[in-house]
C-alpha positions as semicolon CSV with decimal commas, in nm:
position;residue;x (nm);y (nm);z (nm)
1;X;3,976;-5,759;-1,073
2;X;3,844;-6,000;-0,859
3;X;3,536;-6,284;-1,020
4;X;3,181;-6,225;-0,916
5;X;3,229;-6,605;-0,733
6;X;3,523;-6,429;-0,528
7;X;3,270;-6,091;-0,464
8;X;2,977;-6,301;-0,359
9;X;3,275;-6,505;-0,098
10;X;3,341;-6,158;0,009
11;X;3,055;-6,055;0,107
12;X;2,910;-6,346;0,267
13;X;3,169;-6,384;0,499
14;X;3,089;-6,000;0,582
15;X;2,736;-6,063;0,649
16;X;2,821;-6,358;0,873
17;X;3,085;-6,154;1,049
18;X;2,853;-5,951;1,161
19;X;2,660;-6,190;1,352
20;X;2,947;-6,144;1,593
21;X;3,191;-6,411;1,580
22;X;3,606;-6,348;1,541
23;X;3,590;-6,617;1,286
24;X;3,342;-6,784;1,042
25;X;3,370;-7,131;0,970
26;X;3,396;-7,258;0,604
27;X;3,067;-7,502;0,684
28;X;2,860;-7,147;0,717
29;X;3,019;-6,988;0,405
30;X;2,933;-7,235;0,208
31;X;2,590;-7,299;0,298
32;X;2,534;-6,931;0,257
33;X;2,672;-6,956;-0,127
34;X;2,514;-7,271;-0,172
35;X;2,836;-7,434;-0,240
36;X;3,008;-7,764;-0,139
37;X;3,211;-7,706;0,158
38;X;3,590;-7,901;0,017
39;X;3,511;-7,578;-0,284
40;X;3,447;-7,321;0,010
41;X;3,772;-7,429;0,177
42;X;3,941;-7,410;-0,166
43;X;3,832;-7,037;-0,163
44;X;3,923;-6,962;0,117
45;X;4,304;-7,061;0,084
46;X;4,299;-6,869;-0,259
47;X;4,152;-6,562;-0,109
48;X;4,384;-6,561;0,190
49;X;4,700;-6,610;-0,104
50;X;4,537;-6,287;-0,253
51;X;4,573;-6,089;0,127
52;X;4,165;-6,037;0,147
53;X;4,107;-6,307;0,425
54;X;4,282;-6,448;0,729
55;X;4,203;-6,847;0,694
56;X;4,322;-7,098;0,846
57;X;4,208;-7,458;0,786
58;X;3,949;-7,586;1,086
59;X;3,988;-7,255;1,246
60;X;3,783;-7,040;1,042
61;X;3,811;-6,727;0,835
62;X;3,770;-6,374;0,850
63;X;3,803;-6,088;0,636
64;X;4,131;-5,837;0,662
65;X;4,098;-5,478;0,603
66;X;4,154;-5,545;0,206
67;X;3,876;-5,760;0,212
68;X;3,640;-5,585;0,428
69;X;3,675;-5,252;0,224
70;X;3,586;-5,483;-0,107
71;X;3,304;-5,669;0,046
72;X;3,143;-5,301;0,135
73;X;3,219;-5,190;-0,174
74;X;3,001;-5,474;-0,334
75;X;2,730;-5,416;-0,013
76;X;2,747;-5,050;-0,136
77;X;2,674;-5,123;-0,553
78;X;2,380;-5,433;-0,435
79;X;2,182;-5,150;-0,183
80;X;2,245;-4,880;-0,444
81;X;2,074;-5,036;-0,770
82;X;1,814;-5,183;-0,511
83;X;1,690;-4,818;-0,477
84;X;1,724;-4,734;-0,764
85;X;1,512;-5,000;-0,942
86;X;1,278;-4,925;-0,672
87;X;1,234;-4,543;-0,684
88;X;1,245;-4,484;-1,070
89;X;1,236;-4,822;-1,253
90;X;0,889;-4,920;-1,078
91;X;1,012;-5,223;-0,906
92;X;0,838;-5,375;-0,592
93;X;1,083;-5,399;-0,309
94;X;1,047;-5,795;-0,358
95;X;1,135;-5,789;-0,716
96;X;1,483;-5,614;-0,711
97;X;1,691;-5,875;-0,487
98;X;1,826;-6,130;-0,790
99;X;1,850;-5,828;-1,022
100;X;2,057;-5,626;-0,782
101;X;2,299;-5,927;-0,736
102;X;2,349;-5,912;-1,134
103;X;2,424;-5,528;-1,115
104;X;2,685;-5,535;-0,818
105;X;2,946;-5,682;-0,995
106;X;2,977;-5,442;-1,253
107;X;3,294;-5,276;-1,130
108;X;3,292;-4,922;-1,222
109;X;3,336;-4,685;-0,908
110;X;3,273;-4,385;-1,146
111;X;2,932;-4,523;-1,212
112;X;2,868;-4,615;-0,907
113;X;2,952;-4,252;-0,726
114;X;2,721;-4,097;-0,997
115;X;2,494;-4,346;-0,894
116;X;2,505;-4,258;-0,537
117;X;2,467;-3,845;-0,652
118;X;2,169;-3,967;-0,889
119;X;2,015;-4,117;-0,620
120;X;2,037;-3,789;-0,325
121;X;2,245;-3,991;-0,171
122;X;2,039;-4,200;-0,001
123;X;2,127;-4,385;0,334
124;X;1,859;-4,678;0,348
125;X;1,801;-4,924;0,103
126;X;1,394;-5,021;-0,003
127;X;1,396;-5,334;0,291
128;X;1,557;-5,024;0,505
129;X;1,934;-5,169;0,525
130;X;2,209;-4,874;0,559
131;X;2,373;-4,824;0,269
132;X;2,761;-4,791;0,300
133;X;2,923;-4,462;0,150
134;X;3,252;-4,407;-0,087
135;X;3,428;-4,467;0,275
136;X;3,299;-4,768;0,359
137;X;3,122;-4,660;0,623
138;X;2,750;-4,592;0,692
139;X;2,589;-4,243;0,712
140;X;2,414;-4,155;0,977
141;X;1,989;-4,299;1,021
142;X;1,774;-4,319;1,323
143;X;1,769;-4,536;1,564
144;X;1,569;-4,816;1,584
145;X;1,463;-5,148;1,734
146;X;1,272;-5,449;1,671
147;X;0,887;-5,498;1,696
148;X;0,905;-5,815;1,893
149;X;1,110;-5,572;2,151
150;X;0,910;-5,219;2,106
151;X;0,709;-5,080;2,392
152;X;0,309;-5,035;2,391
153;X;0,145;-4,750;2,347
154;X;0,364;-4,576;2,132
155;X;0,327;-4,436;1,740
156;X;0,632;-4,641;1,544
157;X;0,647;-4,701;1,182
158;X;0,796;-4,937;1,020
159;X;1,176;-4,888;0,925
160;X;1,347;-5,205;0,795
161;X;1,362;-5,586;0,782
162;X;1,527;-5,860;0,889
163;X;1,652;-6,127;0,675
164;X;1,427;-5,991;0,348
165;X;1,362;-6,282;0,162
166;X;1,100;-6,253;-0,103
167;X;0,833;-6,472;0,035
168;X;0,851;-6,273;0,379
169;X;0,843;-5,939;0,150
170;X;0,538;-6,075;0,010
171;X;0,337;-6,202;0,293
172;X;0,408;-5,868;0,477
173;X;0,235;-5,704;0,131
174;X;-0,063;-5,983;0,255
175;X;-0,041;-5,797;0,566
176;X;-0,104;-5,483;0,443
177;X;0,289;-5,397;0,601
178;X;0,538;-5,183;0,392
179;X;0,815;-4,937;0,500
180;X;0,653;-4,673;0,684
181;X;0,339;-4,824;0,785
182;X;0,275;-4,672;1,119
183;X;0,112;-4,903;1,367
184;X;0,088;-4,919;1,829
185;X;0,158;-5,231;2,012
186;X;-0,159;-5,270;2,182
187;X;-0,060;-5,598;2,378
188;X;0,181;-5,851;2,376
189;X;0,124;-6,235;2,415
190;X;0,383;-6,388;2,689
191;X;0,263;-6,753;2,545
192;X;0,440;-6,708;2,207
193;X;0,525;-6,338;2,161
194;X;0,293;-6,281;1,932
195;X;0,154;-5,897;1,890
196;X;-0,191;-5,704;1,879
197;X;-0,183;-5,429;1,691
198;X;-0,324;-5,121;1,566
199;X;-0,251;-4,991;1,230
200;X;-0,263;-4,619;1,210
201;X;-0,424;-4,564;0,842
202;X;-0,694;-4,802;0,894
203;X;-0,731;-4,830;1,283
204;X;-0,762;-5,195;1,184
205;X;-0,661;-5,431;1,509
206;X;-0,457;-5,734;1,367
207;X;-0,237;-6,056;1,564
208;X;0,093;-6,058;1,427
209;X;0,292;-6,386;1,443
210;X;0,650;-6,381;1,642
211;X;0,811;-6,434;1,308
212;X;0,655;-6,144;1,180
213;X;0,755;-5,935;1,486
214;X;1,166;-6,056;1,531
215;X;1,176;-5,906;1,147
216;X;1,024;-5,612;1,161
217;X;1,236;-5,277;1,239
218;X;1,060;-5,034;1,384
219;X;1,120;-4,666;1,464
220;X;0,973;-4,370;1,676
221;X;0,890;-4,044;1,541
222;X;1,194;-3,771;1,536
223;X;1,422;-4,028;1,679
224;X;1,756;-3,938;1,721
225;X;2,045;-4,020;1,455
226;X;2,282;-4,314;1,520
227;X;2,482;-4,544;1,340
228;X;2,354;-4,848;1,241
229;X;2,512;-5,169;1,073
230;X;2,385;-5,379;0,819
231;X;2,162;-5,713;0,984
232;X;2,378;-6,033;0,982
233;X;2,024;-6,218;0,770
234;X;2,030;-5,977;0,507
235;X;2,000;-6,148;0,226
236;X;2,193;-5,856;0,004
């Protein structure tokens, strides 16, 4: 059974993956561990010995299939106890991050499928990140786009984040912003990108920064379903 350090390597190099390069290099793995990068590189040839990466030493790394199903198997157990500290524990969606990272290394895929049934099966995480199934693959959820890029005029709501750290979880809460906060792009600022908008509950016109806007997903109403991957800055 692999160590939680190995699982958190896992699925680090997943979420950079997915940023679209063939290869990571060790430098980025290891700043997104927060570990030295001569103990990354160390990793790296141990995991590649153990057939769950391809590495090769100023060249990069990159997950094989072996590794790819594990790291979505520990994406799977993080988003899975997120939602459920969030729908029947009580837990604000910035609370459950560093608790969820506790709970996805207990290895127990019977637990974790009851989970999953417990749970309705759900297919979005609270920040509104698919959630992978038993397959390792993600069920189906609308389609979607960011704020920054969303046209005026129309009725969206607000589907998912980008990169949700807990201080950007908590200044959107400032904002009066949550999943499924419906809101129209009234007008958009060339200058910076930044965003008037109207909030549907409140009619309440507010400015929204740029780095509000690039982390924002957004949805239509009755959209219809795609897949969707998990975003390269998730912190899960």
């Amino acid at each position: 059974m692999p160590t939680v350090s190995v699982e958190n390597y896992l699925k680090a190099i997943l979420h950079l993956e997915k940023r679209g390069a063939d290869r990571v290099s060790t430098n980025s793995v290891a700043e997104k561990v927060g570990a030295t990068p001569a103990s990354t590189s160390a990793m790296m040839a141990r995991l590649g010995d153990r057939g769950w990466v391809e590495y090769e030493r100023y060249y990069g790394v990159r997950l094989t299939e072996k590794g790819q199903r594990m790291a979505m198997d520990i994406l799977r157990r993080h988003r899975l106890w997120e939602r459920f500290l969030v729908d029947h524990l009580g837990f604000e969606w910035d609370q459950v991050h560093e608790i969820a990272e506790e709970l996805e290394h207990v290895d127990s895929t019977e637990l974790v499928n009851r989970l999953d049934a417990f749970l309705g099966f759900p297919k979005l995480d609270p920040h509104g990140d698919a959630i992978p199934g038993p397959n390792g693959r993600f069920r189906s959820i609308a389609a979607r786009t960011l704020l920054a890029k969303a046209p005026r005029n129309l009725d969206l709501v607000v589907v998912g984040v980008v990169d949700g750290g807990d201080a950007f979880l908590r200044h959107l809460g400032v904002l009066g912003i949550s999943l499924g906060t419906r809101m129209t792009v009234l007008e958009r600022h060339a200058f910076d990108g930044s965003l008037h908008v109207r909030f549907a509950e409140s009619d309440e016109i507010q400015l929204l920064a740029p780095s509000v806007c690039e982390r924002l997903w957004v949805d239509q109403s009755n959209p219809a379903p795609v897949m969707v991957f998990p975003e390269p800055d998730s912190t899960d």
